[in-house]
VOPAGU-2260 file (C-alpha; in pm, 1 decimal, decimal comma):
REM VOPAGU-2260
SITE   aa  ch    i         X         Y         Z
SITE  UNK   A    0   10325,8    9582,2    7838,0
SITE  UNK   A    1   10543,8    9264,9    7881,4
SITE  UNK   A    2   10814,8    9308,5    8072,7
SITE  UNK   A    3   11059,1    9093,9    8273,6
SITE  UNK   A    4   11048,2    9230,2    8642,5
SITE  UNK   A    5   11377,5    9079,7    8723,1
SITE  UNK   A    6   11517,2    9365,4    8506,5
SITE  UNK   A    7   11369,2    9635,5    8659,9
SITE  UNK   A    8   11571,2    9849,5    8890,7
SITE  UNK   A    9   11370,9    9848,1    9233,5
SITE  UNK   A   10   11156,0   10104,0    9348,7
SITE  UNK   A   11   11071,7   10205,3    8960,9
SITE  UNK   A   12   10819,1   10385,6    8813,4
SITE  UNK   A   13   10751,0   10195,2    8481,8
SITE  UNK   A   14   10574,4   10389,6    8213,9
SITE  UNK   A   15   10399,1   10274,8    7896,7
SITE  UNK   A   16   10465,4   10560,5    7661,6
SITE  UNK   A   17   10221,0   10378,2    7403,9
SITE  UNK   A   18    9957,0   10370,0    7630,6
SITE  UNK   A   19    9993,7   10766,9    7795,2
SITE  UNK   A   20   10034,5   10841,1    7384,4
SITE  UNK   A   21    9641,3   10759,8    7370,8
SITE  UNK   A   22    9525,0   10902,6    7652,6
SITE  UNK   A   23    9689,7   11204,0    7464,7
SITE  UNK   A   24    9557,3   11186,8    7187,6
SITE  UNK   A   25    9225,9   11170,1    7402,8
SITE  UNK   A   26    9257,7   11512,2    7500,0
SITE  UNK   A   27    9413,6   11662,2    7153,6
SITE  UNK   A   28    9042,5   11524,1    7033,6
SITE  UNK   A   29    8876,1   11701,9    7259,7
SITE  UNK   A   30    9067,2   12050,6    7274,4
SITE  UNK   A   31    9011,7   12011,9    6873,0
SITE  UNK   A   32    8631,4   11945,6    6841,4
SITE  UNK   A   33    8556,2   12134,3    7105,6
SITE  UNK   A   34    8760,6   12458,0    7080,3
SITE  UNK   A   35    8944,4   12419,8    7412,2
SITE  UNK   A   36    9271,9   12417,4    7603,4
SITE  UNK   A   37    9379,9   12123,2    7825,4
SITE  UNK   A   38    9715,3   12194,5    8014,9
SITE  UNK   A   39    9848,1   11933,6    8253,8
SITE  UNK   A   40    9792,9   11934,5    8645,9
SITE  UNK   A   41   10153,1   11859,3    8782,9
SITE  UNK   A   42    9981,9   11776,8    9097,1
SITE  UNK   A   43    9868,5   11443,8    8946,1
SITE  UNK   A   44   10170,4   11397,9    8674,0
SITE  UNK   A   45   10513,3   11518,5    8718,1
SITE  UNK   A   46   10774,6   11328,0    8519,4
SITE  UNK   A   47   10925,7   11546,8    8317,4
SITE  UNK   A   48   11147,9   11379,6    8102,1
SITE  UNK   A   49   10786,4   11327,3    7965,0
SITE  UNK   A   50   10730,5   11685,9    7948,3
SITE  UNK   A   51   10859,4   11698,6    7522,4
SITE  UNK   A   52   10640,9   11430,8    7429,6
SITE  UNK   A   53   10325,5   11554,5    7673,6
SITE  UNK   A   54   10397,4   11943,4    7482,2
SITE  UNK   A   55   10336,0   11785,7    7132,4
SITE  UNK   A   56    9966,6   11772,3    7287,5
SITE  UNK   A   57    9911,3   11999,9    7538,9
SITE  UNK   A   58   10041,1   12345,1    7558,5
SITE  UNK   A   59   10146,1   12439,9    7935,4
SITE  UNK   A   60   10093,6   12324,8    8308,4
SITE  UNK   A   61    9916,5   12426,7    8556,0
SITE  UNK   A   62   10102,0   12441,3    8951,2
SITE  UNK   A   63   10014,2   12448,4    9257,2
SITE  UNK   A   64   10337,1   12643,1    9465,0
SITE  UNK   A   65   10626,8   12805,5    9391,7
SITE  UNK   A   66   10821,9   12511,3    9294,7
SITE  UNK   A   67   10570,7   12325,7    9105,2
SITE  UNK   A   68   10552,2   12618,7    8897,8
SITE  UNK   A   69   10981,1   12677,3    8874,6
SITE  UNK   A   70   10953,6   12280,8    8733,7
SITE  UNK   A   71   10658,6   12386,1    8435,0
SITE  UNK   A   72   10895,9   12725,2    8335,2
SITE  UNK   A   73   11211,7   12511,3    8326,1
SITE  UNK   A   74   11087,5   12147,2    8247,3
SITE  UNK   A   75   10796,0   12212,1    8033,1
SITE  UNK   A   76   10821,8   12623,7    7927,6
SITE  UNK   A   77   10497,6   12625,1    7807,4
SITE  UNK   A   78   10220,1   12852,2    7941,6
SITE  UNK   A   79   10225,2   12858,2    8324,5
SITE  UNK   A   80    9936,4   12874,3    8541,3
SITE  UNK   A   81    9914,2   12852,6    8929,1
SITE  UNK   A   82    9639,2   12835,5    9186,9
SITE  UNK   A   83    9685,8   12856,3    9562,4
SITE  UNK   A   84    9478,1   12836,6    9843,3
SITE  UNK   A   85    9680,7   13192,4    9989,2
SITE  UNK   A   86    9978,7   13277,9    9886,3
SITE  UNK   A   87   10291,6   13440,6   10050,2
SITE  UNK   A   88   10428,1   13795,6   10063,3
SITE  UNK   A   89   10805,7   13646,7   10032,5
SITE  UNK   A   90   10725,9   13423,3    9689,5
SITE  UNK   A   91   10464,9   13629,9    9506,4
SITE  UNK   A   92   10736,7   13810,6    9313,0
SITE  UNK   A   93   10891,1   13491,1    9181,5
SITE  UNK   A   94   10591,8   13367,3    9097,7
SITE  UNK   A   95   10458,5   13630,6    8883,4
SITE  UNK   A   96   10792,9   13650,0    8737,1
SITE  UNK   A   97   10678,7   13332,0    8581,9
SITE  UNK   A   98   10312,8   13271,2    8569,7
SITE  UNK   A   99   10081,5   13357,4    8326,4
SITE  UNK   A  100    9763,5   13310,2    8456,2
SITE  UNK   A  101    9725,4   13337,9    8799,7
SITE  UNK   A  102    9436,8   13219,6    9002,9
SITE  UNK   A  103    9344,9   13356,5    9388,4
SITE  UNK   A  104    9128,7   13172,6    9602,2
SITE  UNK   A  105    8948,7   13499,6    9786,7
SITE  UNK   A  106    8890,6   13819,2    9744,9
SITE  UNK   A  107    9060,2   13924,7   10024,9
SITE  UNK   A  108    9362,3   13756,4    9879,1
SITE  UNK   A  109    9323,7   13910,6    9550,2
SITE  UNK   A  110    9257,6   14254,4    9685,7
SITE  UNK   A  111    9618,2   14189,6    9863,0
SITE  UNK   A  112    9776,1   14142,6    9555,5
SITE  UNK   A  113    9589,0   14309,1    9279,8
SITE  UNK   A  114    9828,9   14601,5    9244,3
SITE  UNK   A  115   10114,1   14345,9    9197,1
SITE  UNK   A  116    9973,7   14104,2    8999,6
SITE  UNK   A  117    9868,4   14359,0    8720,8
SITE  UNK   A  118   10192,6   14518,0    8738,9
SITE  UNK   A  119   10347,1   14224,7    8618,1
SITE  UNK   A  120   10146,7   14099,8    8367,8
SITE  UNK   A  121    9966,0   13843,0    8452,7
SITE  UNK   A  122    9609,4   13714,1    8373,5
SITE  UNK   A  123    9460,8   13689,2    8659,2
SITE  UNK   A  124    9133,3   13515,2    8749,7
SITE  UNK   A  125    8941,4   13387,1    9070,8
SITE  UNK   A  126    8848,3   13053,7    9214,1
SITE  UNK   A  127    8460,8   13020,5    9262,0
SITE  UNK   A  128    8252,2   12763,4    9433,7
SITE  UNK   A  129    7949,2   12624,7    9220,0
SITE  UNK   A  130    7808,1   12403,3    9544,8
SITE  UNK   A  131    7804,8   12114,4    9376,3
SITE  UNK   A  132    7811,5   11748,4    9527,3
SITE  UNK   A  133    7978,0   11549,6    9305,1
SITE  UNK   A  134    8256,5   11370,1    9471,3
SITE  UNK   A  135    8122,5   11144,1    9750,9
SITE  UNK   A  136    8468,2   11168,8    9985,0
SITE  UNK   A  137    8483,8   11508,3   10159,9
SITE  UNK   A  138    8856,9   11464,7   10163,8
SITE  UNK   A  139    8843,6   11502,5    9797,8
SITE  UNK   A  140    8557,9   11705,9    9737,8
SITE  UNK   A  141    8609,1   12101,3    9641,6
SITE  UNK   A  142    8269,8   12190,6    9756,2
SITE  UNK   A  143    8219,8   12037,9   10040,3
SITE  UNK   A  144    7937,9   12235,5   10348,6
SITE  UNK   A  145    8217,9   12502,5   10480,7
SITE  UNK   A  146    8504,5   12431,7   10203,7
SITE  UNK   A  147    8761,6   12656,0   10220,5
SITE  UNK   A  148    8857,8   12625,2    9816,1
SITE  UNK   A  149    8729,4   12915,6    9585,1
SITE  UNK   A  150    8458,8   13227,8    9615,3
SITE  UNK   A  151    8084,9   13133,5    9633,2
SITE  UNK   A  152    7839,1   13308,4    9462,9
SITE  UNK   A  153    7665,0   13507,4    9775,8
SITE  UNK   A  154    7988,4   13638,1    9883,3
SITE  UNK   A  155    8100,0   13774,8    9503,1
SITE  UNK   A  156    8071,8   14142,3    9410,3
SITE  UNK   A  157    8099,6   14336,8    9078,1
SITE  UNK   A  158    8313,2   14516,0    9237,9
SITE  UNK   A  159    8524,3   14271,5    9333,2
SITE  UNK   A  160    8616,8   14170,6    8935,9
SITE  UNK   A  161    8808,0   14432,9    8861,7
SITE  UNK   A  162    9120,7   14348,8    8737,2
SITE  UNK   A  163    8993,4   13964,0    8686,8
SITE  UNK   A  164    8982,1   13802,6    8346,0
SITE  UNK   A  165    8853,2   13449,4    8432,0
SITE  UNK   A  166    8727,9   13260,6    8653,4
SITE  UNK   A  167    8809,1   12934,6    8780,2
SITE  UNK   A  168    8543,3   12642,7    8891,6
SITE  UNK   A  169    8755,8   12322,5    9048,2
SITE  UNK   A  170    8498,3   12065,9    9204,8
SITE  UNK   A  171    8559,0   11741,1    9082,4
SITE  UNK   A  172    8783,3   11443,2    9140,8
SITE  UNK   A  173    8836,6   11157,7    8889,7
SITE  UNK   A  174    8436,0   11204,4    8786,2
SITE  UNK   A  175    8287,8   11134,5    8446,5
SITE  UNK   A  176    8123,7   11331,9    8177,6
SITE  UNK   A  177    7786,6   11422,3    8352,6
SITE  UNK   A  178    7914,1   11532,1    8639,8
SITE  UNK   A  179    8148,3   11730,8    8360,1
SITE  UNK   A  180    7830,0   11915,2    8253,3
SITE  UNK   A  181    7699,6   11958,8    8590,2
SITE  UNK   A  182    7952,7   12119,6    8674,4
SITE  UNK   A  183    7985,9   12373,1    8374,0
SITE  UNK   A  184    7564,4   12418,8    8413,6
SITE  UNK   A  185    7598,4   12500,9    8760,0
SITE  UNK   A  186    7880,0   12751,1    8692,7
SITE  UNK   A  187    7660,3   12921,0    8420,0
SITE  UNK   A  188    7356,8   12920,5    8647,8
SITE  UNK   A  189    7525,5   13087,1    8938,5
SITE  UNK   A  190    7787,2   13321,8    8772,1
SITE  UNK   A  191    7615,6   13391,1    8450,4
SITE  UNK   A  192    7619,0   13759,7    8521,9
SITE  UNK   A  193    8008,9   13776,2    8545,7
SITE  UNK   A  194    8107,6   13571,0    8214,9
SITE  UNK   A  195    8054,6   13824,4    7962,4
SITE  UNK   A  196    8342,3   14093,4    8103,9
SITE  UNK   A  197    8530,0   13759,3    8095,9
SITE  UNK   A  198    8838,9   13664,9    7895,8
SITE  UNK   A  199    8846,2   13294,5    8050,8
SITE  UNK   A  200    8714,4   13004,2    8225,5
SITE  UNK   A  201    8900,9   12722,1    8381,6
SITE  UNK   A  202    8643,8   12442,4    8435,9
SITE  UNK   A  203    8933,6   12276,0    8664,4
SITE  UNK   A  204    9049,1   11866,7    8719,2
SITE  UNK   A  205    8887,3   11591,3    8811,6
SITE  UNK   A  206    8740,7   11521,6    8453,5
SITE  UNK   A  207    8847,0   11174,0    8393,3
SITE  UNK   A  208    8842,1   11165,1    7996,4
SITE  UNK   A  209    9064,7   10931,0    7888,7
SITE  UNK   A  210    8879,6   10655,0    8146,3
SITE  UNK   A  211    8678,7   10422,1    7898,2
SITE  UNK   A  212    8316,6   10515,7    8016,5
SITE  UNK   A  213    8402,2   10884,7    7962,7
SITE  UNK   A  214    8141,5   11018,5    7737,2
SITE  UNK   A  215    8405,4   11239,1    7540,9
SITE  UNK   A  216    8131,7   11331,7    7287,2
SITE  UNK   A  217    7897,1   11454,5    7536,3
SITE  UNK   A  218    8182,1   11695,1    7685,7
SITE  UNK   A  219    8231,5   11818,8    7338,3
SITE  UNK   A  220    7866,3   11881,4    7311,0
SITE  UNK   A  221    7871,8   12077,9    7595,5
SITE  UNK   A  222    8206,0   12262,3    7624,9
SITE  UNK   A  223    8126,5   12367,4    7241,0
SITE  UNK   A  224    7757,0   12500,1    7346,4
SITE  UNK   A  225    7926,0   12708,2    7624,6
SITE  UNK   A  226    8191,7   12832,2    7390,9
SITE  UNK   A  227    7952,3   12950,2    7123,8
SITE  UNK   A  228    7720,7   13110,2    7390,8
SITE  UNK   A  229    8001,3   13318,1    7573,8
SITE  UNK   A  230    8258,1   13351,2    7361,5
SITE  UNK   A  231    8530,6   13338,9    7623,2
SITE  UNK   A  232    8815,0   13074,5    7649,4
SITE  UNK   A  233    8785,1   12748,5    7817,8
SITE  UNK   A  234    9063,7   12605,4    8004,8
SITE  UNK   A  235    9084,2   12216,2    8160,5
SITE  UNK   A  236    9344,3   12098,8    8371,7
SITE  UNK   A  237    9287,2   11712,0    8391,4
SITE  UNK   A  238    9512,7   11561,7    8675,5
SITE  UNK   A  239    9445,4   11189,3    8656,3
SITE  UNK   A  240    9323,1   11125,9    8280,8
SITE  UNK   A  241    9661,6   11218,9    8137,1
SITE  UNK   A  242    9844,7   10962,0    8323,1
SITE  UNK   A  243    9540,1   10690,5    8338,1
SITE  UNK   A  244    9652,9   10306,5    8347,4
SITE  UNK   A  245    9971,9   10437,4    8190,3
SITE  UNK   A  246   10252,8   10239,2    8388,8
SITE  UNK   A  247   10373,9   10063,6    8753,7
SITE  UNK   A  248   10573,1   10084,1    9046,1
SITE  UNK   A  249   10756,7    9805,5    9064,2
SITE  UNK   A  250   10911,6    9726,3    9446,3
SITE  UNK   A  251   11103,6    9476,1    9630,4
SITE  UNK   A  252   11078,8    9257,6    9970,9
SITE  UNK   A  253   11369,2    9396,4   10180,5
SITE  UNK   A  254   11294,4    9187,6   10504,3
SITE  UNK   A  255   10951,1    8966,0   10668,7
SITE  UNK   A  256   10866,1    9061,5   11004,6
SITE  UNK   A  257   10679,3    8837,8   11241,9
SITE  UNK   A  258   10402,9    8953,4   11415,7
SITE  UNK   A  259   10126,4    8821,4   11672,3
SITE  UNK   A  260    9925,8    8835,3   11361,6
SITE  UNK   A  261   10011,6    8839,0   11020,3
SITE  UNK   A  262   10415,9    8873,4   10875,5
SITE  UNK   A  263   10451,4    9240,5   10760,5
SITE  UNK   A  264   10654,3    9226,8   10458,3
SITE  UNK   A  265   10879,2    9537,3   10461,6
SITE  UNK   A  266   10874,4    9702,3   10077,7
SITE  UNK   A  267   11168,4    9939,2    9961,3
SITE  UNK   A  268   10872,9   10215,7    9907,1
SITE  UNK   A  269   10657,9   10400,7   10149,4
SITE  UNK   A  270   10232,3   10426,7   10114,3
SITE  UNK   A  271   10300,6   10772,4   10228,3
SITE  UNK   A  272   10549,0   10874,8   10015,7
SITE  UNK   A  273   10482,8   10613,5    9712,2
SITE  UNK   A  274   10130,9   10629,3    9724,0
SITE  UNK   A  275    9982,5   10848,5    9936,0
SITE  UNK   A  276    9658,2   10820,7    9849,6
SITE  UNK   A  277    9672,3   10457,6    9997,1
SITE  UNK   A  278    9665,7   10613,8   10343,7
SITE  UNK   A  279    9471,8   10920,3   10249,5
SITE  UNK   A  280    9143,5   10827,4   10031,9
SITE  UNK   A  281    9206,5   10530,4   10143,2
SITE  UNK   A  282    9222,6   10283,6    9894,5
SITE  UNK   A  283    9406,7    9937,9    9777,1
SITE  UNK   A  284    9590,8    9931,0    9498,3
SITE  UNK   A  285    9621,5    9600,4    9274,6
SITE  UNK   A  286    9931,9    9404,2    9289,1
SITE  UNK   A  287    9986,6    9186,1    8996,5
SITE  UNK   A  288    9921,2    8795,2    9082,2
SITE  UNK   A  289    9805,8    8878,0    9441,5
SITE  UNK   A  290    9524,7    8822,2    9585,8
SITE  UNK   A  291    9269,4    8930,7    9868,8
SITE  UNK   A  292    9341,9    8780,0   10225,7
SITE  UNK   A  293    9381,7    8409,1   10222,3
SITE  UNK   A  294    9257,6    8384,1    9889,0
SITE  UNK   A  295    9613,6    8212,8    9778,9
SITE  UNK   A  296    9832,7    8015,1    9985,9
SITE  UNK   A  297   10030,7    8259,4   10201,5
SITE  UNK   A  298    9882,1    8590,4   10352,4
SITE  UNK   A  299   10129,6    8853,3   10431,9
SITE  UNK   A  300   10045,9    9259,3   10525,3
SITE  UNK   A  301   10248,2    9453,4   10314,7
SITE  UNK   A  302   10418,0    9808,0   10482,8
SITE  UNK   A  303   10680,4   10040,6   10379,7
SITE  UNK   A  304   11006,5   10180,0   10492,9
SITE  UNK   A  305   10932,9   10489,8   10662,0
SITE  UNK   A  306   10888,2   10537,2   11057,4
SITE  UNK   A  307   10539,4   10594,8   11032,9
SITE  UNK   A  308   10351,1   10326,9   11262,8
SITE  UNK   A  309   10045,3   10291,8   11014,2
SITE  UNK   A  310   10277,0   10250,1   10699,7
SITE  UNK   A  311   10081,3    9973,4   10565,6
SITE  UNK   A  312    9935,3    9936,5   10257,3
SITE  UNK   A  313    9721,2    9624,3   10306,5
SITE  UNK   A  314    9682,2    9258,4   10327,7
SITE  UNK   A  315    9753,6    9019,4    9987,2
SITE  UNK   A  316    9825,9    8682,0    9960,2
SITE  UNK   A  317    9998,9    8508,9    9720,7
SITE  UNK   A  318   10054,7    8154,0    9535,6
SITE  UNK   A  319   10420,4    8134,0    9617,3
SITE  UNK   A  320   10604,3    8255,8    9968,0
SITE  UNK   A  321   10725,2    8554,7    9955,4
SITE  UNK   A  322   11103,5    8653,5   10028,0
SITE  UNK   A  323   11372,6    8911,1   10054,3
SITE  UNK   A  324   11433,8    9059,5    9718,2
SITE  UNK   A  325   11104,9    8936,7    9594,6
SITE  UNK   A  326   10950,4    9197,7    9342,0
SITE  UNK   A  327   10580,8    9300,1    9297,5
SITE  UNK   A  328   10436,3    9529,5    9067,4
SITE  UNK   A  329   10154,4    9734,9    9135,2
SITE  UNK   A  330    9953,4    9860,2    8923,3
SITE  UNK   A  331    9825,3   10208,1    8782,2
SITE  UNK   A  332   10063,9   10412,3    8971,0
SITE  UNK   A  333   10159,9   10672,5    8741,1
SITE  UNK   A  334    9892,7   10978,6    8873,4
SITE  UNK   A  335    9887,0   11120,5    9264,2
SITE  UNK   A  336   10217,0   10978,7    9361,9
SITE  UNK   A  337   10545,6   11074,2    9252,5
SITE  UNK   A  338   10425,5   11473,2    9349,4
């Protein structure tokens, strides 16, 4: 996209509808060919005056609270889905008033709310752990030694599927296509003996499809194998590929601060509420014409707005000095951060 930054309101999340239009169409592809449902993670996209155009591909959301869910059956009003890690006596009304499927993370849980959860409706399923390792940062990785995220194997009963109708495996994070079809061989290894008294399975995010060394075929290949084997439904709930290199946040220099170091330049965003992952994985982001420390003519450490002491994002330098009301434009910020 060309654009003239000087026209861009400041902070601004820029999208590329062309570009999130083929990532799209990625998916449609795949649910086609290989006889699946893709729904959208709102934990990784939530812009919903996107919501029409993202319902001409996919057909509902999947949420992670109460109010992520209250956006899907307003915003998108598609099919509804919602995991939780627990969830609470005071909300679980409201949100079976409006989920579909519904997802608990322990038995314990689901024998707390079993009796509810039928009565209203709703198809409910359990998270399970397939111990896989295929997400190097424990921070981001489902299965991690002592994870608290889903059921595993040794600690799931017969008994304890009563009621269920799918099961859900989550243990990736923006991975590719063979750690895709680890994890759905893993899941029919160690849970085999469930599936067939099984309506659904939700093979979870982290499957980065729409990245351009995705092996989309091979997931088709796969995900079609599985589906002719079992017979059940298969669910994916993509967080990052639907909004993948899609668009920009676009930000301004409010003031320079000196320092017994570096200037700080202060932006009108926040890493922790802009970008969180900045702080969290951590990572840098790319900013548009900058560079890497002293690489250009003047270094500056970039930091946000909020009180946080460690609000900093990272050190760039650039060909021209920087100054208040300056705008840069970073890049691929359209997944993990306006949540």
């Amino acid at each position: 996209m060309t654009f003239d930054i000087s026209k861009v309101p400041s902070p601004c999340y820029l999208l590329e509808e062309d570009k999130l239009i083929k990532n799209l169409s990625v998916l449609k592809r795949v649910q086609d060919e290989a006889d699946c449902t893709i729904i959208l993670a709102l934990k990784g996209f939530a812009m919903w005056s996107m919501f029409p155009l993202i319902k001409e591909y996919l057909p509902g959301c999947t949420a992670s609270s109460l109010y992520e869910l209250q956006l899907s059956h307003e915003k998108f009003q598609g099919e509804n889905h919602i995991y939780a890690a627990a969830y609470r006596d005071d909300e679980f009304d409201d949100i079976t008033s409006m989920a579909d499927h519904m997802v608990f993370n322990s038995t314990a849980q689901w024998h707390k709310f079993s009796e509810r959860a039928l009565a209203s409706g709703v198809s409910c399923g359990l998270r399970v752990n397939p111990g896989i390792a295929e997400v190097a940062t424990d921070l981001y990785n489902p299965c991690f030694a002592g994870s608290r995220l889903g059921i595993r194997p040794e600690h799931l009963t017969p008994t304890d599927l009563q009621g269920i109708e799918g099961l859900h495996a989550h243990a990736l994070c923006e991975n590719l296509a063979s750690s895709s079809i680890t994890l759905i061989d893993a899941f029919e290894e160690k849970f085999a003996a469930y599936i067939p008294q099984l309506k659904w399975v939700n093979f979870g995010g982290g499957h980065l499809m729409t990245h351009a060394d995705y092996d989309v075929d091979a997931l088709i290949a796969r995900v079609k194998t599985f589906r002719k084997k079992w017979g059940v439904k298969v669910y994916f709930e993509p967080g990052g590929a639907i909004a993948w290199q899609t668009g920009v946040l676009v930000t301004s220099v409010l003031d320079i601060v000196p320092t017994d170091t570096l200037p700080v330049v202060i932006l009108d965003i926040s890493a922790t509420a802009h970008m969180p992952d900045v702080l969290e994985m951590p990572y840098r982001p790319t900013i548009t014409g900058a560079g890497l420390a002293d690489e250009k003519a003047f270094t500056y450490r970039l930091g946000g707005t909020s009180c946080l002491a460690g609000d900093v994002i990272d050190t760039y330098s650039f060909d021209e000095k920087l100054k208040v009301g300056s705008k840069l434009t970073f890049e691929d910020m359209m997944h993990y951060t306006m949540v």
